[in-house]
TORNUDO-988905 format. One record per residue: residue number from 1; residue in one letter; x, y, z of N, C-alpha, C in turn. Coordinates in steps of 0.02 Angstrom, whole numbers, plus 50000, padded with zeros to 5 digits. Example, Ala and Ser with C-alpha at 12.3 -4.5 7.8 and 13.67 -1.06 7.14 Angstrom:
// TORNUDO-988905
{node 1,'A',{50660,49716,50390},{50615,49775,50390},{50660,49835,50390}}
{node 2,'S',{50642,49888,50354},{50684,49947,50357},{50645,50002,50394}}
//
This chain:
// TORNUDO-988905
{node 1,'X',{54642,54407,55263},{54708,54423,55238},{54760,54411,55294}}
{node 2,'X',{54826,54419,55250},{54878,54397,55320},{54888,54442,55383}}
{node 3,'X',{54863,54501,55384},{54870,54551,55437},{54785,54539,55475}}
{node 4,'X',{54753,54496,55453},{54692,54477,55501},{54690,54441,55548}}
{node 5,'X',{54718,54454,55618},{54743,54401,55638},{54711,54403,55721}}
{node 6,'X',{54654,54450,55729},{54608,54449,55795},{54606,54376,55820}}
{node 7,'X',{54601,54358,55884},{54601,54422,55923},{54654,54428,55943}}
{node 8,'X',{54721,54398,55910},{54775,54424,55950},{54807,54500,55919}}
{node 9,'X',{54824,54534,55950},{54845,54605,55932},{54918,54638,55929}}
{node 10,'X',{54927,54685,55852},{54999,54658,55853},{54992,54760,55875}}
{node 11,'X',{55072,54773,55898},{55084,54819,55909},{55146,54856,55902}}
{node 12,'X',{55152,54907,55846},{55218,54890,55794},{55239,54971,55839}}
{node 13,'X',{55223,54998,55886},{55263,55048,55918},{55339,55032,55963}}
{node 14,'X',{55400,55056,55921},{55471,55039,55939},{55467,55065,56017}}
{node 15,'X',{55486,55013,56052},{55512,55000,56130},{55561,54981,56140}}
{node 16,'X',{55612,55062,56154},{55693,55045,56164},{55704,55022,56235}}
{node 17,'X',{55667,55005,56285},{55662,54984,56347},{55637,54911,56348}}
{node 18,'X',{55625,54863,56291},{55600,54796,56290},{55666,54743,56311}}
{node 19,'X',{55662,54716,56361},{55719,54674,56366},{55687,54602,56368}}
{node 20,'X',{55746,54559,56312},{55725,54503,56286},{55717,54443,56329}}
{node 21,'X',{55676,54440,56346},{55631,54353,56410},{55647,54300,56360}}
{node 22,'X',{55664,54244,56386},{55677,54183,56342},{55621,54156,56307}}
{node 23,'X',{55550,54171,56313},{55494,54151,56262},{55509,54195,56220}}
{node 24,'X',{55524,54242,56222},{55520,54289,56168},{55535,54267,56092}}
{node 25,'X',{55501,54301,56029},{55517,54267,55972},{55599,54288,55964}}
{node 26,'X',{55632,54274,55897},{55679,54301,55869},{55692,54254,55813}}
{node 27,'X',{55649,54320,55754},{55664,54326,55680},{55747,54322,55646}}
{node 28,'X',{55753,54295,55620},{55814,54271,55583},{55815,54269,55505}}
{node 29,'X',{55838,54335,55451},{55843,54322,55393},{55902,54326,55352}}
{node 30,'X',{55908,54291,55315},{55948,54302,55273},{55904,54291,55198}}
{node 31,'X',{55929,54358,55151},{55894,54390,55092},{55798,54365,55108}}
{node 32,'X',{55799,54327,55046},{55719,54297,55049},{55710,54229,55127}}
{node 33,'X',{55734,54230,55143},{55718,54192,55197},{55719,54162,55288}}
{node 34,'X',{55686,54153,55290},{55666,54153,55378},{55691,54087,55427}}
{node 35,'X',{55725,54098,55478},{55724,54045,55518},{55675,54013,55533}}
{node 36,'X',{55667,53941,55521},{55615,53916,55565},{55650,53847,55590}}
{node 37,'X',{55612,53831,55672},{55621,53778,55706},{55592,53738,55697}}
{node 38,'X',{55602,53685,55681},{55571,53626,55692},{55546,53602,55722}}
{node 39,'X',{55488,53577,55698},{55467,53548,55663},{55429,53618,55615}}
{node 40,'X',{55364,53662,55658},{55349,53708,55614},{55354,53755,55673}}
{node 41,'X',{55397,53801,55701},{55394,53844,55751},{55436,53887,55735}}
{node 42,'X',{55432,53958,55776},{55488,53988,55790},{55527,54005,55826}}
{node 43,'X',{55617,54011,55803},{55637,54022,55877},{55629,54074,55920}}
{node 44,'X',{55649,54055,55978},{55657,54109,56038},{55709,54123,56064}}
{node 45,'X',{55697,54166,56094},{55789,54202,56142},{55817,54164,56155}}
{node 46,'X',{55782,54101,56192},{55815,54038,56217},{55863,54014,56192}}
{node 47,'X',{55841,54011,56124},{55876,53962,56083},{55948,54002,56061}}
{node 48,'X',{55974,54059,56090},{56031,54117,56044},{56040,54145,56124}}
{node 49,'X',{56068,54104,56141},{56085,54147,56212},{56175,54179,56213}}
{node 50,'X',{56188,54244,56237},{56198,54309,56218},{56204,54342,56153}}
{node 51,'X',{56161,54327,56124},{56161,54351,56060},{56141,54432,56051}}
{node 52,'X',{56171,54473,56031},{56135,54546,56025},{56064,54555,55979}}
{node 53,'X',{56022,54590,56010},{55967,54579,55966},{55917,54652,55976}}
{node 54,'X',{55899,54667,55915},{55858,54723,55899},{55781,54710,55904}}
{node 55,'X',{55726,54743,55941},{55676,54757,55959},{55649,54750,55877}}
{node 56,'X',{55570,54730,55882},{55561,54740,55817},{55456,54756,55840}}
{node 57,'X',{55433,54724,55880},{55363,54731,55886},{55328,54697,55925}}
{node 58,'X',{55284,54698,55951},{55255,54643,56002},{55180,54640,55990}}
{node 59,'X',{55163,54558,55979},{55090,54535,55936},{55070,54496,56040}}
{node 60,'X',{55009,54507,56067},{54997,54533,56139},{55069,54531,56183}}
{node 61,'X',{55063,54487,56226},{55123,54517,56264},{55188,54490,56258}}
{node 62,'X',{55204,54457,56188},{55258,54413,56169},{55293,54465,56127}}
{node 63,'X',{55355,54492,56147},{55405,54539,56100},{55436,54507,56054}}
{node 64,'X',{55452,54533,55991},{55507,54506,55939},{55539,54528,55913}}
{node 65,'X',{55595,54512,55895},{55679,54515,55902},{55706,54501,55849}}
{node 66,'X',{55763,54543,55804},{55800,54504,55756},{55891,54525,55772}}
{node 67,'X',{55884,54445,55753},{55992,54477,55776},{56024,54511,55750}}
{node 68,'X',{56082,54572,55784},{56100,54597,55730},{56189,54569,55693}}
{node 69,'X',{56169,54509,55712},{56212,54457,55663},{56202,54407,55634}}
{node 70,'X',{56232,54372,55591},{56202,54326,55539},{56199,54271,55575}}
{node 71,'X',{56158,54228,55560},{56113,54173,55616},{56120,54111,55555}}
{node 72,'X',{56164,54067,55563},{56181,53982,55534},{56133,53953,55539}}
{node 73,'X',{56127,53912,55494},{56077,53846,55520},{56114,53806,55541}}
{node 74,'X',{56052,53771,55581},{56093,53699,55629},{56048,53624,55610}}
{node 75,'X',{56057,53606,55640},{56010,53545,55650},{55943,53533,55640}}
{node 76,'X',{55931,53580,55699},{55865,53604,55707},{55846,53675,55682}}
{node 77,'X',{55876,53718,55650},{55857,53772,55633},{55880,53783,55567}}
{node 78,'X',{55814,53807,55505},{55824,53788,55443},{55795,53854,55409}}
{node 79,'X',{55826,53872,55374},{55802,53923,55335},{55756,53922,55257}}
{node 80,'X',{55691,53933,55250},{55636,53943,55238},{55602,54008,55191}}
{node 81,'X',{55599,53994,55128},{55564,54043,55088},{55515,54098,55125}}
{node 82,'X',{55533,54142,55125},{55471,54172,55151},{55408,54175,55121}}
{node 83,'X',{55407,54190,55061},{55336,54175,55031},{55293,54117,54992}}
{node 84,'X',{55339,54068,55036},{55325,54008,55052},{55279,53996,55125}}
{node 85,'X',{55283,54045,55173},{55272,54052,55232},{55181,54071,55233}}
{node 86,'X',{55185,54113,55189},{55112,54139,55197},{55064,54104,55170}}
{node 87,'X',{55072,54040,55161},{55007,54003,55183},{55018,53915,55222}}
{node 88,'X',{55070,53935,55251},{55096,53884,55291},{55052,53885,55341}}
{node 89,'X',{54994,53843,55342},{54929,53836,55406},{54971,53790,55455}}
{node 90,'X',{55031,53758,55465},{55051,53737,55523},{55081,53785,55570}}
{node 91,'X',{55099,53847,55520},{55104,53887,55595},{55090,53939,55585}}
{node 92,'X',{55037,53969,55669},{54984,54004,55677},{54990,54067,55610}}
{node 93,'X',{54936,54080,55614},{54923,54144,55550},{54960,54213,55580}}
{node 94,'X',{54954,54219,55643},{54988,54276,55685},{55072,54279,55679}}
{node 95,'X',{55093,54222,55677},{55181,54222,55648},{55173,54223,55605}}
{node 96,'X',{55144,54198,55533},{55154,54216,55495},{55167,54286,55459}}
{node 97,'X',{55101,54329,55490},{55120,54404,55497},{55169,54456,55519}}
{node 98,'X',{55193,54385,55584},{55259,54439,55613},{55317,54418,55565}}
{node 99,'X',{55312,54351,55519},{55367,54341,55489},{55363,54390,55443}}
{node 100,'X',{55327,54394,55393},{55323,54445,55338},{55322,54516,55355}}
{node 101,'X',{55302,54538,55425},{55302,54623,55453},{55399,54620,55471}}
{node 102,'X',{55428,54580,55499},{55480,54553,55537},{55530,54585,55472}}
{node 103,'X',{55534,54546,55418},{55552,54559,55361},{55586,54608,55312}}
{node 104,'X',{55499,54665,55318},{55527,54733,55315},{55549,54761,55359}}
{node 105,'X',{55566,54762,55419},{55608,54794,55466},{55671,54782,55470}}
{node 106,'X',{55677,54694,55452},{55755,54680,55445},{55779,54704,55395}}
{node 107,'X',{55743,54711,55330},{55802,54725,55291},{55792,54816,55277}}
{node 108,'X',{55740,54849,55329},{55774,54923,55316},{55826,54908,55371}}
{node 109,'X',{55846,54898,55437},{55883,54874,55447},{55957,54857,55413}}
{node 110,'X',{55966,54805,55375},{56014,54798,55330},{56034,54830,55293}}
{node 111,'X',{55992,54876,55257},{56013,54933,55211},{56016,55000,55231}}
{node 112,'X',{56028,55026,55285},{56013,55083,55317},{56073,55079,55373}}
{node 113,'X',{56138,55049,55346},{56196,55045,55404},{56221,55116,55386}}
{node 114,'X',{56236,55135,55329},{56285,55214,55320},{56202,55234,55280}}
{node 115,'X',{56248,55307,55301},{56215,55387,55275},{56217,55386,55188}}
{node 116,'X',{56162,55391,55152},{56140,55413,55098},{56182,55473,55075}}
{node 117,'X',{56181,55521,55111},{56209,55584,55111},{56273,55601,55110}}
{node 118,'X',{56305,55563,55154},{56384,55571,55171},{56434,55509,55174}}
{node 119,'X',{56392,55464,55173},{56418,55407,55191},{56463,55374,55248}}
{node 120,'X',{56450,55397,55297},{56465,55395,55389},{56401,55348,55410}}
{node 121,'X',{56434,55312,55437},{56396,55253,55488},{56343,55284,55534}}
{node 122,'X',{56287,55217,55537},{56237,55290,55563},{56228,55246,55628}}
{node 123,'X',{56186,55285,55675},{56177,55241,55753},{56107,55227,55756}}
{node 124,'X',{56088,55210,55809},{55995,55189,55810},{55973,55269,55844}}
{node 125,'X',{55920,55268,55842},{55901,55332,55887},{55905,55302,55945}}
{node 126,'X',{55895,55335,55987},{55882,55310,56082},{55821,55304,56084}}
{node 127,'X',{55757,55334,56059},{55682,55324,56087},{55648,55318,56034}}
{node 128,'X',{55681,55300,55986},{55620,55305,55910},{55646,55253,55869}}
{node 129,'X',{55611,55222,55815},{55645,55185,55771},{55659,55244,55716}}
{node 130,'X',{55733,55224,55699},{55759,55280,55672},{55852,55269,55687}}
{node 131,'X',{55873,55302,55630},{55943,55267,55598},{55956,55366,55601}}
{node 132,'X',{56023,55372,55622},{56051,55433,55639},{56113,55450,55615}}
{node 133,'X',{56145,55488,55572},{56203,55486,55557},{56231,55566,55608}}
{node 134,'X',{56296,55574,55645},{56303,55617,55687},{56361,55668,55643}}
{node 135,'X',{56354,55648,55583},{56405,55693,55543},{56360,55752,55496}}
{node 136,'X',{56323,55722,55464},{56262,55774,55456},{56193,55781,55466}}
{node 137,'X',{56172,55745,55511},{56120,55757,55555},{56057,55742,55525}}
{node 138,'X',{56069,55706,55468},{56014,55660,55437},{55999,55587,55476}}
{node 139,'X',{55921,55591,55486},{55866,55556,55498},{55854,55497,55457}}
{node 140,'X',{55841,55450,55462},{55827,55389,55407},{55769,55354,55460}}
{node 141,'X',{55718,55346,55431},{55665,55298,55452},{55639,55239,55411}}
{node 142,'X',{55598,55207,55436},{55580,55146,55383},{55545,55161,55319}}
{node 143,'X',{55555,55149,55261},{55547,55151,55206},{55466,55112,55185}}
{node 144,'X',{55399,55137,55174},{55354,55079,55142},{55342,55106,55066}}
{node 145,'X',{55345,55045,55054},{55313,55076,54946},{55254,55061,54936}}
{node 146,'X',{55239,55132,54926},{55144,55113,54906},{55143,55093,54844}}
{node 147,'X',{55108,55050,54839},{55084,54993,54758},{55027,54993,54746}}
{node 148,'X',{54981,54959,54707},{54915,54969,54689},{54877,54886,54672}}
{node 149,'X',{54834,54884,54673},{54791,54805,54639},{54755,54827,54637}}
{node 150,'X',{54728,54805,54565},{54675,54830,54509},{54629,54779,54493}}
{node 151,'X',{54590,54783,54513},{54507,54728,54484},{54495,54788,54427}}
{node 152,'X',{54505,54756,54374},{54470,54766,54303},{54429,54736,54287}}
{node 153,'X',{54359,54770,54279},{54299,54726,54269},{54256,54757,54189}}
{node 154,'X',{54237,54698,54165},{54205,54723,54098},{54120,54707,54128}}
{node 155,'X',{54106,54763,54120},{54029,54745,54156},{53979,54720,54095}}
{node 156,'X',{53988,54737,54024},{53934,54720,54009},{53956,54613,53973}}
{node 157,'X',{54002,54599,53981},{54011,54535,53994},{54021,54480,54057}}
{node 158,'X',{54011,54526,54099},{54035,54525,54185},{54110,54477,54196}}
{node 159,'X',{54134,54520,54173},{54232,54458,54183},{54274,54512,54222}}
{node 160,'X',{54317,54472,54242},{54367,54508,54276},{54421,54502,54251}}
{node 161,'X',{54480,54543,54227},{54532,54528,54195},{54589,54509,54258}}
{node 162,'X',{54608,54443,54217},{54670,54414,54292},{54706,54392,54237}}
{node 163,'X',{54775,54414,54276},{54856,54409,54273},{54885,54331,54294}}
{node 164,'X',{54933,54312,54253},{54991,54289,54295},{55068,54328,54263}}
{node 165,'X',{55107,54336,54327},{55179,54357,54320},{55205,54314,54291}}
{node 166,'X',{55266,54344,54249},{55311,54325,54221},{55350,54266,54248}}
{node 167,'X',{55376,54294,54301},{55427,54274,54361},{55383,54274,54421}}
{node 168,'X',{55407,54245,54464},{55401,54229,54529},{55320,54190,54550}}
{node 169,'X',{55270,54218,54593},{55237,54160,54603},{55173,54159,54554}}
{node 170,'X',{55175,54086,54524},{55129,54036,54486},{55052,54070,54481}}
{node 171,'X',{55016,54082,54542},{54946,54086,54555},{54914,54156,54510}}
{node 172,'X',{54833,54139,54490},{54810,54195,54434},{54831,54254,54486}}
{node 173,'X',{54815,54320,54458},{54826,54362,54493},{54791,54418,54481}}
{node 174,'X',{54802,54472,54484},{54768,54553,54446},{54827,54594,54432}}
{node 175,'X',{54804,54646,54396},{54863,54711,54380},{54884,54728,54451}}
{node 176,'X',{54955,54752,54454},{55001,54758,54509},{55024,54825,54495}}
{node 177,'X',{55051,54885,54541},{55115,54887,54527},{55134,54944,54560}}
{node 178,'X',{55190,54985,54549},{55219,55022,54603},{55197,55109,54591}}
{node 179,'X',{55179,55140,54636},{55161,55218,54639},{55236,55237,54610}}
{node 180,'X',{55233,55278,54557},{55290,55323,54551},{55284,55394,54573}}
{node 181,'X',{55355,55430,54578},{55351,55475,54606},{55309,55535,54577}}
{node 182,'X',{55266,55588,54626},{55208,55641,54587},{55162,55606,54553}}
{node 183,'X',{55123,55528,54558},{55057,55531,54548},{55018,55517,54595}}
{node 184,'X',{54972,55522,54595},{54896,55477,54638},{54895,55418,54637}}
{node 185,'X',{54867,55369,54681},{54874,55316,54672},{54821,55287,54616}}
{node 186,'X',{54759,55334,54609},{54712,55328,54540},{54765,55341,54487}}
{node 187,'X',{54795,55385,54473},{54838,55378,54435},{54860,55321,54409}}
{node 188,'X',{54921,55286,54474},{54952,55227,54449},{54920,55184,54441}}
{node 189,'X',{54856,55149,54461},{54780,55116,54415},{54800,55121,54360}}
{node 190,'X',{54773,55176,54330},{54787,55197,54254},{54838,55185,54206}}
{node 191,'X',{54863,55208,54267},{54921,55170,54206},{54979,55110,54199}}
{node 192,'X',{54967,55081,54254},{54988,55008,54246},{54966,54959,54225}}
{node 193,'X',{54876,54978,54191},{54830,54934,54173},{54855,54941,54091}}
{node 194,'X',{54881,55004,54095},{54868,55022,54009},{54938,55015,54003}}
{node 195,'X',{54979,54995,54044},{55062,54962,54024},{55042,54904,54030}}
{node 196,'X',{55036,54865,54062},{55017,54793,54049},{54976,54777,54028}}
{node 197,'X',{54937,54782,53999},{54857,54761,53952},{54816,54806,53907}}
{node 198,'X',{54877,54870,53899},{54848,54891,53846},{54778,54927,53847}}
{node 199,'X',{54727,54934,53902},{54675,54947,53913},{54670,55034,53936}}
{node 200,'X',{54628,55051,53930},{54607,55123,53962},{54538,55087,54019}}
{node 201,'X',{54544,55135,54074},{54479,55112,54116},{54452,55177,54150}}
{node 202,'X',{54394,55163,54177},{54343,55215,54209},{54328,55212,54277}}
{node 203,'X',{54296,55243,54316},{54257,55242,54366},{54315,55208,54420}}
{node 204,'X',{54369,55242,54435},{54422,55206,54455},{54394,55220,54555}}
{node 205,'X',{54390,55170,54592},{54374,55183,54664},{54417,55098,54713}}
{node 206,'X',{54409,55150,54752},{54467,55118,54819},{54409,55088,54846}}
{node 207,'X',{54466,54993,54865},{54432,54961,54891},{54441,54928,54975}}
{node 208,'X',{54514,54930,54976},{54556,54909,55052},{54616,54912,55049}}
{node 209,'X',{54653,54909,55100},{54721,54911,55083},{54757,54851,55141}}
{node 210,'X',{54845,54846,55126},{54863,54806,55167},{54934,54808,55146}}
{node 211,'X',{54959,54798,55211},{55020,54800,55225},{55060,54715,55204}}
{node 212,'X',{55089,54713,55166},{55149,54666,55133},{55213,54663,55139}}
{node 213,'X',{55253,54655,55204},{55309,54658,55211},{55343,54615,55164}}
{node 214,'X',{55346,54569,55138},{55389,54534,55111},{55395,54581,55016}}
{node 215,'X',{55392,54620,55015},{55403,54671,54970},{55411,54728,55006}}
{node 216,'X',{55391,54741,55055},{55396,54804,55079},{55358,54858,55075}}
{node 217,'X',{55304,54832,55043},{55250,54863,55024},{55184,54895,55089}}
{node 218,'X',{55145,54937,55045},{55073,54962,55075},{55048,54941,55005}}
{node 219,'X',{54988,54895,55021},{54963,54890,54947},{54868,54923,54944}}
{node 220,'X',{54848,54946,54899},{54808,54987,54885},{54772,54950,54844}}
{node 221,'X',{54706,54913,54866},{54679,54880,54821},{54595,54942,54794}}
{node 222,'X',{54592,54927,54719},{54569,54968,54671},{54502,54934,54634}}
{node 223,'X',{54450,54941,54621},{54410,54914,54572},{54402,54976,54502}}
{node 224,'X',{54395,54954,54452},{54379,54993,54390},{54351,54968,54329}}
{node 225,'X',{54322,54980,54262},{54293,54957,54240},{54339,54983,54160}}
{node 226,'X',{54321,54925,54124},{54373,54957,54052},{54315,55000,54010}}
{node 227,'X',{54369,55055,53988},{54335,55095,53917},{54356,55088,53890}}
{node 228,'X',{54311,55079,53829},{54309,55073,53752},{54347,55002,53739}}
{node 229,'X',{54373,54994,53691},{54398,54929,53661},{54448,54877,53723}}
{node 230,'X',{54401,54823,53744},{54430,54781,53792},{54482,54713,53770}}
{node 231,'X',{54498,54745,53692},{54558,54678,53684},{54634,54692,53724}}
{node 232,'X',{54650,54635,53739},{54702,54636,53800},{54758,54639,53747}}
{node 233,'X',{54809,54696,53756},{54884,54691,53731},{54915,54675,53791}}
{node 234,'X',{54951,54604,53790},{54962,54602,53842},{55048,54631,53844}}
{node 235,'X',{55090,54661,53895},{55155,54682,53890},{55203,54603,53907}}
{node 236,'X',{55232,54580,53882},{55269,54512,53894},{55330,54521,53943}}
{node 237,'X',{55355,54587,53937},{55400,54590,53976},{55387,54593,54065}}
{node 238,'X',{55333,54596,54055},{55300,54585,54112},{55262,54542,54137}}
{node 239,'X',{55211,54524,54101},{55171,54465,54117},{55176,54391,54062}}
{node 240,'X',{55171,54359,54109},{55135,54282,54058},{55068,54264,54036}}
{node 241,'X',{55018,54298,54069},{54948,54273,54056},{54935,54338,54060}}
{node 242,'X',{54876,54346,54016},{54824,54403,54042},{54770,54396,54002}}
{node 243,'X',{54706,54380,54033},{54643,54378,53992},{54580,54395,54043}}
{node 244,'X',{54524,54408,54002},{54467,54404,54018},{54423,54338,54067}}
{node 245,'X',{54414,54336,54134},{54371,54279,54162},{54308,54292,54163}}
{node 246,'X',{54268,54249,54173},{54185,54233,54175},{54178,54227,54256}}
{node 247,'X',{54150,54275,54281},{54115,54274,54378},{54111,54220,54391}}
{node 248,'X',{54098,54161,54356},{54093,54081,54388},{54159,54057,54404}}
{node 249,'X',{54186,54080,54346},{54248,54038,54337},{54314,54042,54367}}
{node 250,'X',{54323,54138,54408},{54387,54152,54424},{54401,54095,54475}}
{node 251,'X',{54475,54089,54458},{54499,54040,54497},{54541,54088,54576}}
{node 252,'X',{54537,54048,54629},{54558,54072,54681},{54640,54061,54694}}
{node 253,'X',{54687,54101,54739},{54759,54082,54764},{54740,54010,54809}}
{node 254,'X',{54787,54004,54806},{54789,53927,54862},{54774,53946,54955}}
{node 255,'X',{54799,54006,54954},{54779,54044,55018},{54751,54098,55020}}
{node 256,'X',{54714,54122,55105},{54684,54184,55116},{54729,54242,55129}}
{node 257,'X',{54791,54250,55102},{54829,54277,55130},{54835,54355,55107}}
{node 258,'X',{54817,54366,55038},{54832,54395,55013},{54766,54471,54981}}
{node 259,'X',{54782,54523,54998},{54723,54566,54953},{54688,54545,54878}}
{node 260,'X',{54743,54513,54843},{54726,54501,54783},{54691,54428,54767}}
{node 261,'X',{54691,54405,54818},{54645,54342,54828},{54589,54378,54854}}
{node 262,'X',{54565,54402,54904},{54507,54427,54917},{54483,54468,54858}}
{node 263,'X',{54531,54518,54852},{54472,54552,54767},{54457,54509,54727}}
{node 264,'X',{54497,54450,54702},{54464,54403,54652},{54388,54355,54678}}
{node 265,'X',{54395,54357,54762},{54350,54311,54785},{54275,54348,54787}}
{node 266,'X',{54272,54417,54800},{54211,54442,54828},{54202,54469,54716}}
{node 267,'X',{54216,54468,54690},{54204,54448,54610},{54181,54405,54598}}
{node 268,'X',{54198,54369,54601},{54189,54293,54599},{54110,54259,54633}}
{node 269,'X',{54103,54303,54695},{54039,54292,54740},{53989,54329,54734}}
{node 270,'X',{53994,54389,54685},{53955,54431,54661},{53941,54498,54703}}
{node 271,'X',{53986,54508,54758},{53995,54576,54797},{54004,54620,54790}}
{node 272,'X',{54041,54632,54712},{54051,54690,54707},{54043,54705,54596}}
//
């Protein structure tokens, strides 16, 4: 998956004492997308010299940086889908991770300039990552949304039920979707399977999890098995596909990038 990225080691503890060396990276977004240099690289301090720039994490001893102003393209510097990025094998699997970890930091970042509460401009902390408003003394830290992925399996036909979305990316997929507030994450299993497909299921158990910046996510991957009547209602407002596969047949994402490619793959290989 995209956070597998041994042996280099990433280390997401905020260091308000990191001062920016010209190798250093520096992440650049605007909404869905990422600076990249050309040909397939990223830039560095070098390339933004006095530019103000916010600390963001360091993957071994290379720190990275995002500006805290809006960054043009030039010539040589082109802005890039991000989830386009995650299976871009020309550059290393380890940026790729800092692009998509990079991501969610920029845009709590971006959305975390004024107070929720009062609406007064807030400051950085001095030793923590952390957004401070000095009018009422509210705290703001980074935001993750726990979500869920669901392997639905019919055991006595051995299939796996796979998705495709409505919108956004093409590739089969599995049930998705977001923890609401006051349940379990067995819970939201339950019932995102039976909002999108109409199904009830059993024997609901945790399989891995993984961090997805480019949603902003913690994602919670799930195996379970359907009860009683396995015809798919599928919800349209949500999905485009949804059916029953045969263990030979599931088809794979185009990359390793993803949890929901691995649950379809170790299915598929008979692991689980």
């Amino acid at each position: 998956m995209i956070q597998d990225i041994f042996p280099h080691r990433f280390q997401n503890q905020y260091d308000a004492d990191a001062v920016p060396a010209a190798s250093d990276i520096v992440l650049c977004y605007q909404e869905s997308k990422v600076l990249i240099k050309a040909p397939h690289s990223l830039p560095t301090v070098s390339d933004f010299p006095q530019m103000s720039l916010r600390y963001l994490f360091r993957i071994d001893g290379t720190c990275y940086f995002t500006p805290e102003q809006t960054v043009e393209e030039s010539a040589s510097l082109i802005y890039q889908n991000v989830r386009e990025m995650r299976g871009a094998s020309e550059i290393p699997k380890f940026h790729r991770y800092a692009i998509m970890t990079g991501k969610h930091l920029a845009d709590w970042y971006r959305d975390s300039r004024f107070c929720g509460r009062c609406g007064r401009a807030l400051r950085h902390a001095a030793g923590q990552r952390a957004m401070i408003c000095d009018s009422c003394k509210n705290h703001f830290y980074p935001r993750i949304m726990p979500a869920v992925i669901v392997g639905v399996i019919q055991r006595e036909k051995d299939q796996i039920l796979l998705t495709k979305y409505k919108t956004g990316i093409s590739y089969y997929a599995l049930v998705a979707g977001f923890t609401e507030i006051g349940e379990t994450l067995e819970e939201t299993v339950a019932r995102e399977v039976l909002e999108e497909t109409g199904l009830h299921v059993k024997n609901i158990r945790y399989y891995k999890s993984q961090p997805w910046g480019i949603a902003n996510d913690i994602l919670a991957g799930f195996f379970c098995e359907a009860e009683g009547d396995a015809t798919i209602r599928m919800d349209a407002s949500e999905l485009k596909l949804a059916q029953w596969v045969n263990r030979k047949d599931v088809p794979l994402q185009p990359d390793d990038a993803s949890l929901t490619n691995e649950m379809m793959q170790i299915f598929r290989d008979g692991k689980i």
